[in-house]
C-alpha positions as CSV (number, residue, x, y, z in Angstrom):
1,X,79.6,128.2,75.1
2,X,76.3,125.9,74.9
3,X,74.4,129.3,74.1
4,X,76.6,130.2,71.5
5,X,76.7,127.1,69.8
6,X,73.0,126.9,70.1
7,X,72.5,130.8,68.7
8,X,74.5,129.2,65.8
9,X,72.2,126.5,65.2
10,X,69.4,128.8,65.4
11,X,71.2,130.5,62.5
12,X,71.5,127.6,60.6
13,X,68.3,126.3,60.7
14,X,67.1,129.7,59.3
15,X,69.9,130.5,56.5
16,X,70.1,129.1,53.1
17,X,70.8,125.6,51.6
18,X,74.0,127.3,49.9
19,X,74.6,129.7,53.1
20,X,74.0,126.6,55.5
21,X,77.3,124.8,53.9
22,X,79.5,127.9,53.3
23,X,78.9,129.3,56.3
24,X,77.9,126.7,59.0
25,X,80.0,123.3,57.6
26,X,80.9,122.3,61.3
27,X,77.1,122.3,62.7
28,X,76.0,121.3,59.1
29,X,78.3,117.6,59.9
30,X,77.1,117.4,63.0
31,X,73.7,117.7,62.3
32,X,73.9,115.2,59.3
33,X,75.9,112.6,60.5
34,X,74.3,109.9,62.6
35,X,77.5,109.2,64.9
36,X,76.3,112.0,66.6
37,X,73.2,110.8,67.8
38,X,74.6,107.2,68.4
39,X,76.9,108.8,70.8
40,X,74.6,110.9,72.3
41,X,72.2,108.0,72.9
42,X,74.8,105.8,74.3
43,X,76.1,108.9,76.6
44,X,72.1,108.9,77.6
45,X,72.1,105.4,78.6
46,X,75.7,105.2,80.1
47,X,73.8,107.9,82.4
48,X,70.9,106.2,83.1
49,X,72.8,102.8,84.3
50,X,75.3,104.9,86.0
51,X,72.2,106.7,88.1
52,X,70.7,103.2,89.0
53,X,74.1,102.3,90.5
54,X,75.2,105.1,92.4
55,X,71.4,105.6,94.0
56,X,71.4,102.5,95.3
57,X,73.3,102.0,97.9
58,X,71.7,106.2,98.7
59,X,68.4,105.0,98.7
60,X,68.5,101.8,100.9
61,X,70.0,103.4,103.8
62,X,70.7,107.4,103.4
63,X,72.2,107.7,106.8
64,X,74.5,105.0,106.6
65,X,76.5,105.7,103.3
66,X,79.9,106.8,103.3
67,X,80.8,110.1,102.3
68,X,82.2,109.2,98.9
69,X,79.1,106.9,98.2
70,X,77.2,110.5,99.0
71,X,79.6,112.5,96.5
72,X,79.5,110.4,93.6
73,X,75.1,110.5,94.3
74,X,75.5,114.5,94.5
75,X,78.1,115.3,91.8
76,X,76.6,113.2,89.0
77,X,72.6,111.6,89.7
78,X,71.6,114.6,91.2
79,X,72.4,116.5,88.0
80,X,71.9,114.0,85.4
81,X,68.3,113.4,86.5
């Protein structure tokens, strides 16, 4: 789905002013509205603060955490770093 959507923005960043809002309205909001980016950016830091948490208690003492502790650190910082 992500490469699809990303093909399309590829498209829309080549077609025309008048083909960009016939054809591509949905990308065409997202791209122009600044929600977006104030969500992204506050999903970003959400992330960041989440990471700093969750590694914590991992990187004082790696042997001794408990196995939820261990999948919380592998399901989400592992992959949001």
């Amino acid at each position: 789905m992500l490469a699809c959507f990303y093909y399309r923005l590829l498209k829309f960043r080549e077609a025309p002013k008048e083909q960009k809002a016939s054809e591509y309205w949905i990308i065409g909001k997202l791209v122009n509205t600044h929600i977006v980016g104030h969500l992204l950016a506050l999903g970003a830091g959400a992330l960041i603060v989440t990471n700093l948490i969750i590694a914590h208690p991992a990187n004082c003492d790696p042997a001794g955490i408990s196995r939820t502790v261990n999948q919380w650190y592998y399901g989400i910082s592992r992959i949001s770093f």
